[in-house]
N, C-alpha and C positions, 0 to 999 in steps of 0.2 A: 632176292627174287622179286620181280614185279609183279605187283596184284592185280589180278585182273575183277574189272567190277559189272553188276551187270548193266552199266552205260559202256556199251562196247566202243565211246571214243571218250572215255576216262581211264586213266591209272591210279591204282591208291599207291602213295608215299607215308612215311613215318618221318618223324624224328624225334627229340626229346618231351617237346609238346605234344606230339600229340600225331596225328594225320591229316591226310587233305586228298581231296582228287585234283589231278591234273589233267588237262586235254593230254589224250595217247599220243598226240603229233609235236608235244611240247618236247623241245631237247633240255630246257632246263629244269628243275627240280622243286620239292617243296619248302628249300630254304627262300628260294628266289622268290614264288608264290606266296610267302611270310610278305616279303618286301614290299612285292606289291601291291597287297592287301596294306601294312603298314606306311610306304611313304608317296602317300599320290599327293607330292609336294609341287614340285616346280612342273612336271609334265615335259621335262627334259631328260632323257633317259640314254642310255648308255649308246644306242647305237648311232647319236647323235654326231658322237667322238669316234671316230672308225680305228683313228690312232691311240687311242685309249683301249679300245677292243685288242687292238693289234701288240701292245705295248703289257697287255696283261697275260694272252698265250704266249707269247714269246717268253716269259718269263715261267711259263709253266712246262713250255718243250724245256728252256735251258734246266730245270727242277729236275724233271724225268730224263735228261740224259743223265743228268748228277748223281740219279738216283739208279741209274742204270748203272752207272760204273763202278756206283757202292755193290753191287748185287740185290739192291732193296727192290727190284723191279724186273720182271720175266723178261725175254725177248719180247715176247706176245703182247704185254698189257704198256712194255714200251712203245713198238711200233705201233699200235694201236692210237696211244698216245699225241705221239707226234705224229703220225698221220692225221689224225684231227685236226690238231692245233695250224699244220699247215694249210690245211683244208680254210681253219676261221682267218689265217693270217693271208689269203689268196681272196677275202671277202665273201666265203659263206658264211651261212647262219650267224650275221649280224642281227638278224628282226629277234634272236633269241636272247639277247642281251635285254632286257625290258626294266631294270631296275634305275628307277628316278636316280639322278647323280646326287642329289641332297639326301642325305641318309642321313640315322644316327649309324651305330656301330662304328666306327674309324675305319669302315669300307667294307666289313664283313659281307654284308648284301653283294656285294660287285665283288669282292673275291669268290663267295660262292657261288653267285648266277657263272661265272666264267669255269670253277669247278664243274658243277652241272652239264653245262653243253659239251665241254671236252669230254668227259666221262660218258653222257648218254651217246654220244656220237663215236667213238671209243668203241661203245659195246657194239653198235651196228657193224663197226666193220671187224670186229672180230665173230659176227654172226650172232649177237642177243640182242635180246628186246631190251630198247630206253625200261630204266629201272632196275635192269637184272645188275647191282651195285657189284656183287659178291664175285662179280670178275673181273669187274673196273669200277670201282668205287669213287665218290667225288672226293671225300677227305683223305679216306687211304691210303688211295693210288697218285690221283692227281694232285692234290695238293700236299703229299709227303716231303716231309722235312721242310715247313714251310706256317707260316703266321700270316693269317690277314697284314698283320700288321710288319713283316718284313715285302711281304710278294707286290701289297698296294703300292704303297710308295715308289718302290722301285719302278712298279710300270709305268707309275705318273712321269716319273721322269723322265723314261725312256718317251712316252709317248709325248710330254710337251719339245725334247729335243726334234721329234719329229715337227711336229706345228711348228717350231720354230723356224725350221726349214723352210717349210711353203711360206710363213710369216716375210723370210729374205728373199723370196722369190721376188715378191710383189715390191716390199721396201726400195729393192734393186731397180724393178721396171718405174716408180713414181719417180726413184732421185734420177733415173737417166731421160725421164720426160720431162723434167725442170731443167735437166742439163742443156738438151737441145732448143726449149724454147728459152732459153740466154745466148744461145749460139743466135737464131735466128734472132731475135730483140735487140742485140749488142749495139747496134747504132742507132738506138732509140733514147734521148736524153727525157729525162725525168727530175721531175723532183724528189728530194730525197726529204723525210719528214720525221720530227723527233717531239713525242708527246704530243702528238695530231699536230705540230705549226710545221711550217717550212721551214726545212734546214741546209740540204746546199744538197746540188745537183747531181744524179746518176746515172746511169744507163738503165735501162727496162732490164737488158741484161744482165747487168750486174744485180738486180732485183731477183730473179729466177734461179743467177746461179749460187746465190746465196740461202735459196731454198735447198736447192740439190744438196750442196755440203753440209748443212744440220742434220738430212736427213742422212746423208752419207755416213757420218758420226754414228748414227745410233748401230749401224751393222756391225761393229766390233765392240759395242757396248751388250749388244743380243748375244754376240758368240760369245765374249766372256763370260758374264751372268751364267747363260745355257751351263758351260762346260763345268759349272760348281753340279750337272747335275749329276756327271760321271761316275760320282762317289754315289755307290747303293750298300745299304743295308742288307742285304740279301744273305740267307743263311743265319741271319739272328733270332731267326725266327721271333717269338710273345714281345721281348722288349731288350731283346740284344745280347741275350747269354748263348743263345744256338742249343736250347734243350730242343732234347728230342732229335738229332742231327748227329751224325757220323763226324767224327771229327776233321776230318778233307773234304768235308759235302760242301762246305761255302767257297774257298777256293776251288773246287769242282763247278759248281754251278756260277758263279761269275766267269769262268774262263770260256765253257759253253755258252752263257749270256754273250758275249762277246762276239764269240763266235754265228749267234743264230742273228743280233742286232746287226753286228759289225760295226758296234759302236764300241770306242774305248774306254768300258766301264772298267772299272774300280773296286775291290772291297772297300768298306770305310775305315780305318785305323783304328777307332773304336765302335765296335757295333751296336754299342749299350747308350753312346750317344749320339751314335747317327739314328739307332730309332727314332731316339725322343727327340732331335732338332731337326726342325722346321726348316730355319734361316735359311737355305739356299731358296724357296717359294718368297719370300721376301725380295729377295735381290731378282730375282729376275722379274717377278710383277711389277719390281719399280723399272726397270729397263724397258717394259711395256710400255709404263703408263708415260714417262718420257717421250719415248713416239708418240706418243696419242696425243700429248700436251703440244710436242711441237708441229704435232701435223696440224691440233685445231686453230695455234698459231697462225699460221701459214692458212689459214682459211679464213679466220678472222680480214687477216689482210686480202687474201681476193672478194674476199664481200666491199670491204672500205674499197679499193680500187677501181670496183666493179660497179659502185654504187650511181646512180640518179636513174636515169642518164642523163637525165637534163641539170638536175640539182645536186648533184653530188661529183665525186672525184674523176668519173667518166674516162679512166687511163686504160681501160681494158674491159674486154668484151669476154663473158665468158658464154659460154653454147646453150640458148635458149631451149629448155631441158621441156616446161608445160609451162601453159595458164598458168599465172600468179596468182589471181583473185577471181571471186565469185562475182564481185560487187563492180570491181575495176576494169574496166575494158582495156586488153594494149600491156597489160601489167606481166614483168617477167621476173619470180624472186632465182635468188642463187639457192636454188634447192640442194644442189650438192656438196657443195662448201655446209652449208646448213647442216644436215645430214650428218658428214663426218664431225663438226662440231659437235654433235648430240652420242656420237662413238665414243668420243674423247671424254665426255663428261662421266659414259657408263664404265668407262675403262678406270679411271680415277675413282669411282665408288665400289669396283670391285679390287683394285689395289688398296681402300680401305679394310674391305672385307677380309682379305689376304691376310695384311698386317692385325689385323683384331685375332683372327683365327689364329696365326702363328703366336701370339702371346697368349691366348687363351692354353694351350696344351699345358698338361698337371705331370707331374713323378716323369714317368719313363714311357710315356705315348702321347701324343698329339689327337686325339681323337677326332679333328675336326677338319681331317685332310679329303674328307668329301667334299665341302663347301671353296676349300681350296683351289682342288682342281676342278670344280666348275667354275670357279671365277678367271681362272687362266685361260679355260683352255675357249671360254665365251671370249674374253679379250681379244686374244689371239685370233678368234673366228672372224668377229665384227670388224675389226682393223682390219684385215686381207683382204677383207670383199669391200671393205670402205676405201682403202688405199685402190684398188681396183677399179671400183667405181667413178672416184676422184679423177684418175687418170681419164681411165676411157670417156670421162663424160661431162669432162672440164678441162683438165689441162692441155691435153692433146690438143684439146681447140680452142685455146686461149687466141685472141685476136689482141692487137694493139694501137690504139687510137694517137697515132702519132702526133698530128699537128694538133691534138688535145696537149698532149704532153708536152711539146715543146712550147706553147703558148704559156700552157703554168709555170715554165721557166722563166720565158720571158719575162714574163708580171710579176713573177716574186721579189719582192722586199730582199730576203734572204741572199742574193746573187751577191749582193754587195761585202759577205764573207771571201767574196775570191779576189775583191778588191783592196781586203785588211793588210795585206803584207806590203801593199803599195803607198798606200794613204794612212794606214793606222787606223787604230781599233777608235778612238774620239772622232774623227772626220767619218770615218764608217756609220758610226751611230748616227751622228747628224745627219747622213745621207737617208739614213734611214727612216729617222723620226719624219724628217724633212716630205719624204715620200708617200708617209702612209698619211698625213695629216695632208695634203696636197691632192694625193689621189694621183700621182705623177710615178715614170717610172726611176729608177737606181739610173740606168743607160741614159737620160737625157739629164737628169744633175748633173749626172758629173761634167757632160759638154758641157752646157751651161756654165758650169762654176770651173771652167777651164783646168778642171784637175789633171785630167790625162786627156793627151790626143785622141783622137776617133782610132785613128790606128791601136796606139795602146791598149785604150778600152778592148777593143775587138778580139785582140791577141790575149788580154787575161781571160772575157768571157768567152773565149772560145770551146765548143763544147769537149774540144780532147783536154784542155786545159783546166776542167774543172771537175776531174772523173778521178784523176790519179795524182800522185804527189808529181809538183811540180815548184816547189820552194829551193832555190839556189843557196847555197852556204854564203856566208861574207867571209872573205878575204884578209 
């Protein structure tokens, strides 16, 4: 029964400790109110993660149908129920999610704030007042046949399968915006460069589309990883034996899971050690940080590309984003490149933190799967809007400085690799030493030294001829 106090916009709550007032208009409870007196850590709070919200009622309608089918639960305090849960899963009462994601407990706080508002919200529409428990209770009813420590996890996982999703969204649109600027670049000859020297000649295109397919790469390296997370714990409730649980509740409630995700979860074959392992949170943070590594890759290089304009490599123009300096008149930095650079380095120290946490867990529970799923599911956010960003406000309007780029061809030293299979690798060198101590180019030794005809020369440096294999077998 809910107490009324005389601050007629307070409720009194109980629990083991003790009491509390809560504002009347709060849906969630005095465990959640515990929390948030206890973790005003990071000031990054649940409703931060919408698919985390979403990822954890879902898992509490599939509970309460389970628990429906057992007989453990009325018509009433079912529909009730699940009319809530689809209510929070439609994007209400998100602001009532208010617990910090860095918790101690092994997510007790965030299992119960999500108790809480089902339950209080629950009672509304069966016609009681937030608090009256004794007709829909948080532990009772909603969280029946059910462990912080089976119901968390499994939401995490449902809800990073989600993120992962929008994560391919975006992956998809950057690798097909590299794709097409290689289409359009494709007859733009460059130099091609190994350990900063000059190495032997390629297309701009062939430069872009060489971006697109690394990143291409990682999208069945994301679906794999993800789909380690189909397997859930669910129905093991404390740490994997399923006390307290009907004996067909956990098959019951994965198959509803299933059904309310429409995702192809799993029981886990062993429930006693799918509580306690971790290791799928492992494999998929490193298939993050992968992307992150190879996108900040891939930036590094448009910064070096993009660099003087006067003093530097000058082969590409990337879209004058603001002001570069306070001091410098005219000055334009690669903020964006920049930017995802600094994604890339926060994604690698949260796949640190991953891997610590998942080694960290003792006996038969991980307790540290709060810090986990904030480190994922921050990854995951910053890369989407960074690959995003990158796009819309870089690549899309990458520009190409042609007769930049074929002049570095021309001048290079290096050219004279495409003349090796003709004259040999000793006359090569010599042409080379000969050139750079001279100050002369490769193209007028060789006239000069009567090696090969104008025609000849022409026909090896010719720029199709020095993009793709073009070596004849001997006979």
């Amino acid at each position: 029964m809910a107490i009324l106090t005389a601050n007629p916009n307070l409720r009194l709550e109980h629990d083991l400790l003790g009491e509390k007032h809560l504002p009347i208009d709060a849906y969630y409870g005095i465990q959640t109110q515990r929390a948030l007196e206890n973790f005003k850590i990071s000031g990054v709070t649940l409703q931060f993660f919408p698919e985390f919200i979403e990822g954890l009622v879902e898992v509490k309608k599939a509970c309460a149908l389970a628990n429906y089918d057992l007989g453990a639960l009325s018509d009433e305090v079912k529909n009730a129920i699940v009319a809530a849960c689809d209510e929070i899963i439609a994007g209400k009462f998100h602001d009532q999610f208010k617990v910090d994601m860095i918790q101690g407990g092994a997510g007790t706080s965030t299992n119960m704030n999500a108790n809480e508002v089902i339950a209080n919200r629950a009672l509304e529409i069966m016609g009681y007042k937030k608090g009256d428990y004794e007709h829909c209770h948080p532990n009772n009813h909603v969280n029946l046949s059910q462990s912080t420590n089976d119901a968390y996890p499994t939401a995490l996982k449902i809800a990073l399968i989600k993120c992962k999703a929008k994560l391919l969204v975006e992956l998809v649109a950057i690798t097909n915006s590299f794709r097409r600027k290689g289409e359009q670049y494709q007859h733009v000859i460059k130099m091609g460069r190994t350990q900063l020297q000059d190495a032997v000649p390629m297309t701009m295109g062939q430069t872009f589309e060489a971006y697109a397919v690394t990143l291409e790469e990682e999208i069945e390296r994301l679906e794999n990883n993800t789909n380690l997370f189909l397997e859930v714990n669910l129905g093991g409730t404390a740490i994997g034996t399923g006390i307290n649980t009907s004996p067909n509740y956990a098959r019951l409630a994965v198959a509803h899971l299933r059904d309310v995700t429409g995702l192809k979860v799993v029981k886990a074959r062993n429930l006693i050690e799918a509580t306690q392992d971790t290791g799928a949170f492992i494999m998929f943070s490193s298939a993050v940080k992968r992307l992150a590594i190879k996108l900040s890759k891939i930036c590094h290089d448009l910064r070096l590309l993009s660099s003087g304009p006067r003093t530097g490599f000058n082969e590409i123009n990337l879209p004058p984003m603001q002001p570069g300096s306070s001091i410098m008149p005219g000055k334009v930095n690669p903020v964006i490149p920049e930017v995802m650079n600094q994604i890339a380095f926060r994604v690698m120290g949260n796949d640190l933190t991953v891997n610590m946490a998942v080694e960290a867990g003792q006996l038969e529970l991980n307790a540290f799967e709060p810090i986990i799923g904030h480190c994922l599911f921050e990854s995951i956010n910053i890369l989407k809007n960074g690959m995003s960003t990158l796009r819309t406000k870089c690549i899309d309007g990458i520009t190409v400085n042609e007769k930049r780029c074929w002049d570095l061809v021309k001048n290079s030293i290096s050219i004279v690799t495409a003349l090796n299979p003709a004259l040999g690798y000793e006359v090569c060198s010599a042409l080379s030493k000969e050139a750079l101590a001279t100050d002369r180019s490769i193209y007028d030794l060789v006239l000069e030294k009567n090696l090969m005809s104008q025609e000849q020369l022409d026909e090896v440096l010719s720029p199709e001829n020095m993009i793709r294999p073009q070596l004849k077998a001997n006979k």
